[in-house]
Each structure stands twice: as C-alpha cells, then as structure tokens.
Biotite code that builds the C-alpha atoms (Angstrom):
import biotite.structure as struc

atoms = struc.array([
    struc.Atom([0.070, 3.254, 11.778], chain_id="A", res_id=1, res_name="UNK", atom_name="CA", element="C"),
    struc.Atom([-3.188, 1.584, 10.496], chain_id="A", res_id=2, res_name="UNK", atom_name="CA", element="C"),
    struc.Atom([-3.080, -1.378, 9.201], chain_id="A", res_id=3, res_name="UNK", atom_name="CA", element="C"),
    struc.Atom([-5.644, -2.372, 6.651], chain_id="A", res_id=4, res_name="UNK", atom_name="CA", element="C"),
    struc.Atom([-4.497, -5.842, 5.861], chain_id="A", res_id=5, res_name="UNK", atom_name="CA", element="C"),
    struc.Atom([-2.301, -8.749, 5.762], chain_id="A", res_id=6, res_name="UNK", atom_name="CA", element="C"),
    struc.Atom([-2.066, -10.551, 2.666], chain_id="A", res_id=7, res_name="UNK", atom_name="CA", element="C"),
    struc.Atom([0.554, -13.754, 1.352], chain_id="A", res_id=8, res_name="UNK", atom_name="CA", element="C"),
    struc.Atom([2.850, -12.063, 4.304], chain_id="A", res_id=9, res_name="UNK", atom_name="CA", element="C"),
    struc.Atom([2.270, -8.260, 3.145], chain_id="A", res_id=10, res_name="UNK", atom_name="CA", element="C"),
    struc.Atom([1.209, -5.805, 5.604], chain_id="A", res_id=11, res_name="UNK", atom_name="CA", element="C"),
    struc.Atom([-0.713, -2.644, 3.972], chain_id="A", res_id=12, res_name="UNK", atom_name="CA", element="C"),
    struc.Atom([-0.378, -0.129, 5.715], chain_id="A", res_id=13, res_name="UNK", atom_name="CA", element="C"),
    struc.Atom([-0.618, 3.890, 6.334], chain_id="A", res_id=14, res_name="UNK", atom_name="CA", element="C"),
    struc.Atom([1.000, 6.071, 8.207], chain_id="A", res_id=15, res_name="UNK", atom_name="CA", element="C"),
    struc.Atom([-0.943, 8.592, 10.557], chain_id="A", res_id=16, res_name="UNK", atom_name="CA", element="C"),
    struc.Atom([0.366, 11.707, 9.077], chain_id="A", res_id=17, res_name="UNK", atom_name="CA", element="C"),
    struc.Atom([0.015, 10.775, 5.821], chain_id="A", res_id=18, res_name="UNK", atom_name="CA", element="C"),
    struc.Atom([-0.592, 13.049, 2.661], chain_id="A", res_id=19, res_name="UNK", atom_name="CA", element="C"),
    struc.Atom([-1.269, 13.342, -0.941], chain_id="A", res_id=20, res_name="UNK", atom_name="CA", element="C"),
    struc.Atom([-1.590, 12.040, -3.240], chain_id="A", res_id=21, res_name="UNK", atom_name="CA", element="C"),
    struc.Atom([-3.314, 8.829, -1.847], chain_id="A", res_id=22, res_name="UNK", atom_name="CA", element="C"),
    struc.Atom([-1.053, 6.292, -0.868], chain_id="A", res_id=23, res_name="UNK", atom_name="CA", element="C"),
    struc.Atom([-0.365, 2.772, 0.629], chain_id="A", res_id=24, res_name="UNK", atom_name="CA", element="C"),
    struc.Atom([2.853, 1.404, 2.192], chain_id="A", res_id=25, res_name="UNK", atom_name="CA", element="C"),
    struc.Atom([3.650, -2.213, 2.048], chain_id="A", res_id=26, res_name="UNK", atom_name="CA", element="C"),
    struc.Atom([6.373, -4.183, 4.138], chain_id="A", res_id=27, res_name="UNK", atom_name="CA", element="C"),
    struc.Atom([7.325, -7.829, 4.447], chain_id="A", res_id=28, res_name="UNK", atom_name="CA", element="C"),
    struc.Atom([10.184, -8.592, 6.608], chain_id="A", res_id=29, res_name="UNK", atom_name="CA", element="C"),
    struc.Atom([13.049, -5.800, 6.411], chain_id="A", res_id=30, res_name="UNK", atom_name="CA", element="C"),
    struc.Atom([11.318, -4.811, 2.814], chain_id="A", res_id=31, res_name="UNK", atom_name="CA", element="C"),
    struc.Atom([9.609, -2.024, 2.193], chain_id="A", res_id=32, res_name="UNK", atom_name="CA", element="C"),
    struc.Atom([7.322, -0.702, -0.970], chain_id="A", res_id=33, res_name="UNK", atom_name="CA", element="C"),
    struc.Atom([4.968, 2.466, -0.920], chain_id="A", res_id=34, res_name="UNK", atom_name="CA", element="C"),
    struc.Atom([2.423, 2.409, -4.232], chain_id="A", res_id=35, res_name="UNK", atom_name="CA", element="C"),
    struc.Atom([0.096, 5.264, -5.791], chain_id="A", res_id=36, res_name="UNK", atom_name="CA", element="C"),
    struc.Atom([-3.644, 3.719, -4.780], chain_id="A", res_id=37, res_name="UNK", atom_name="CA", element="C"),
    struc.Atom([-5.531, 6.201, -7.831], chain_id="A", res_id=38, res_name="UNK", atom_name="CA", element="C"),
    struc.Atom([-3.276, 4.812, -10.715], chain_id="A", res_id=39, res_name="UNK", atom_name="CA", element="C"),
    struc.Atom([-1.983, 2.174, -9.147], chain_id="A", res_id=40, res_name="UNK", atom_name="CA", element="C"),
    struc.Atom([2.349, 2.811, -9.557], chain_id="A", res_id=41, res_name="UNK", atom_name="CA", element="C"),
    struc.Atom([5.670, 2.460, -7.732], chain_id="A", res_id=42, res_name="UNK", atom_name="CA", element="C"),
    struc.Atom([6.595, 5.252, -5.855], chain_id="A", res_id=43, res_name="UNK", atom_name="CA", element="C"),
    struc.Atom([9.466, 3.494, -4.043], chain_id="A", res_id=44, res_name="UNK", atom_name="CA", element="C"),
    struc.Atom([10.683, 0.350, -3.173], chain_id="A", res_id=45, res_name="UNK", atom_name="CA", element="C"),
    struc.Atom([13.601, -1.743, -0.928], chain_id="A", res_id=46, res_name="UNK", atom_name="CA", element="C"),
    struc.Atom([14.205, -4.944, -0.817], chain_id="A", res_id=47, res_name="UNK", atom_name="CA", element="C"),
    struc.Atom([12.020, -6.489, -2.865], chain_id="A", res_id=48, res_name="UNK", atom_name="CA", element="C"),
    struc.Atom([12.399, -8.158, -6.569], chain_id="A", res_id=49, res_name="UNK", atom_name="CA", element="C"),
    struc.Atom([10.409, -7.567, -9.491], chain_id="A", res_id=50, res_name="UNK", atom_name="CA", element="C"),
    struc.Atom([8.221, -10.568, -8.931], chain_id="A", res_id=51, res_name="UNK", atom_name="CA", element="C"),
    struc.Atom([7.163, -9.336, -5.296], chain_id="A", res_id=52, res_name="UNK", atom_name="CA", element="C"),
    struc.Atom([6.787, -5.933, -6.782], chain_id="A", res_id=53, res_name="UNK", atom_name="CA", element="C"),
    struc.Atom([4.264, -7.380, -9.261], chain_id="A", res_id=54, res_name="UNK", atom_name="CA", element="C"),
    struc.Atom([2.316, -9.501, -6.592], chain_id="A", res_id=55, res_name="UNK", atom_name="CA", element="C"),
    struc.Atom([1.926, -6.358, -4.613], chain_id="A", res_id=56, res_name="UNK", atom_name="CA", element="C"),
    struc.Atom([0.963, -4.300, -7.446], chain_id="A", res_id=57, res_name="UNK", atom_name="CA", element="C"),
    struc.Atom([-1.637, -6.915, -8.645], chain_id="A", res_id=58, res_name="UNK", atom_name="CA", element="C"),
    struc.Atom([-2.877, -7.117, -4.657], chain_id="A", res_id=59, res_name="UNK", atom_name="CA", element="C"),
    struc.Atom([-3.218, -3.281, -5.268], chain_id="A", res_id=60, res_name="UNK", atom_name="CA", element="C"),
    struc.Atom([-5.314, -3.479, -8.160], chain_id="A", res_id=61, res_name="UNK", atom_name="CA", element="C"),
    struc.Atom([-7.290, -5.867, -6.541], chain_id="A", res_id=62, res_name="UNK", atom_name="CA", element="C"),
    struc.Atom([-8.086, -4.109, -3.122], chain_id="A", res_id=63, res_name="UNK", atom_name="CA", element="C"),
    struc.Atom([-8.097, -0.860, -5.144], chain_id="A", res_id=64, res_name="UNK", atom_name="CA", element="C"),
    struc.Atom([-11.710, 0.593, -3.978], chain_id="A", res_id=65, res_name="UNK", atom_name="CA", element="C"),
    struc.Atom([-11.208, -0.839, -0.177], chain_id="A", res_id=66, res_name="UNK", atom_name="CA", element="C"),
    struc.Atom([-7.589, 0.891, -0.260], chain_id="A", res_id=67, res_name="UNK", atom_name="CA", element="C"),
    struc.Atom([-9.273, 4.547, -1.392], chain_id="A", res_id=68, res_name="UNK", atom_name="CA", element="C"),
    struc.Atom([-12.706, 4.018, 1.405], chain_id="A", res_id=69, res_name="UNK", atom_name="CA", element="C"),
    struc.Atom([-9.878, 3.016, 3.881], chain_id="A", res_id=70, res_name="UNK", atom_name="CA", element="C"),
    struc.Atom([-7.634, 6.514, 3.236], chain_id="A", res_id=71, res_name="UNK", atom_name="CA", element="C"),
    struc.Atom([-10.781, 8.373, 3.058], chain_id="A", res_id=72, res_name="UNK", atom_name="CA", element="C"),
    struc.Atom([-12.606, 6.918, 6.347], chain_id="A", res_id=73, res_name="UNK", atom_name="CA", element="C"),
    struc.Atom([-9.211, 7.374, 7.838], chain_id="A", res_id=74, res_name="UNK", atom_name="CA", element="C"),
    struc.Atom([-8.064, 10.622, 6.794], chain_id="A", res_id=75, res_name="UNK", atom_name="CA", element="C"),
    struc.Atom([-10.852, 12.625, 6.094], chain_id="A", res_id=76, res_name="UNK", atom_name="CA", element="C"),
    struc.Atom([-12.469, 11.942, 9.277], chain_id="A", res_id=77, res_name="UNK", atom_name="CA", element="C"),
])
C-alpha cells in the first residue's frame, strides 16, 4: 500500500492492485474514506462526519495534480 502522504492525521493512500477510475483512499484512526482524484467526489466513506469529509475533500483539491502524477508513476509503470 503506497502511501503518498500524511496530512492533519490523514494518511493518503493506494492500494497495489488498484483500478479505475483513479482513486485515493484516506484513513484516520478506525475511519476510512476513498475519493474520485479526476472530479474530485465521495465514493465511500466510514466513520467520519461531514466536517472531516470536507477537510479531506478540500486536501484533495489541493494535492489534486500530485495525487494523478502519483497514480500514474505508480500504476502505469
């Protein structure tokens, strides 16, 4: 499982098998989130509350191009 980053206690992360469309999973604690990297939405989510949903969402949107180079470098190579 790669792990691209840690941020405010969130650990992005993919999963070596991994497919489309492009993806990221997020987990803090016993919470979990996976998000859509091209257009940025909520595929699933445990444990977390709206307001954590919409930090990780923002981080996301933020990290956007370094999220897609990261799937690519990993995943197409």
């Amino acid at each position: 499982m790669p792990t691209i980053f840690y941020i405010n206690g969130f650990r992005f992360f993919f999963y070596s098998n991994e497919h489309l469309p492009k993806h990221i999973h997020i987990e803090k604690a016993e919470k979990t989130a996976k998000f859509n990297i091209e257009n940025i939405e909520l595929i699933k989510s445990y444990g977390f509350n709206a307001s954590s949903l919409k930090q990780i969402s923002n981080l996301v949107e933020e990290n956007q191009e370094l999220l897609k180079q990261k799937w690519d470098e990993f995943f197409n190579n």
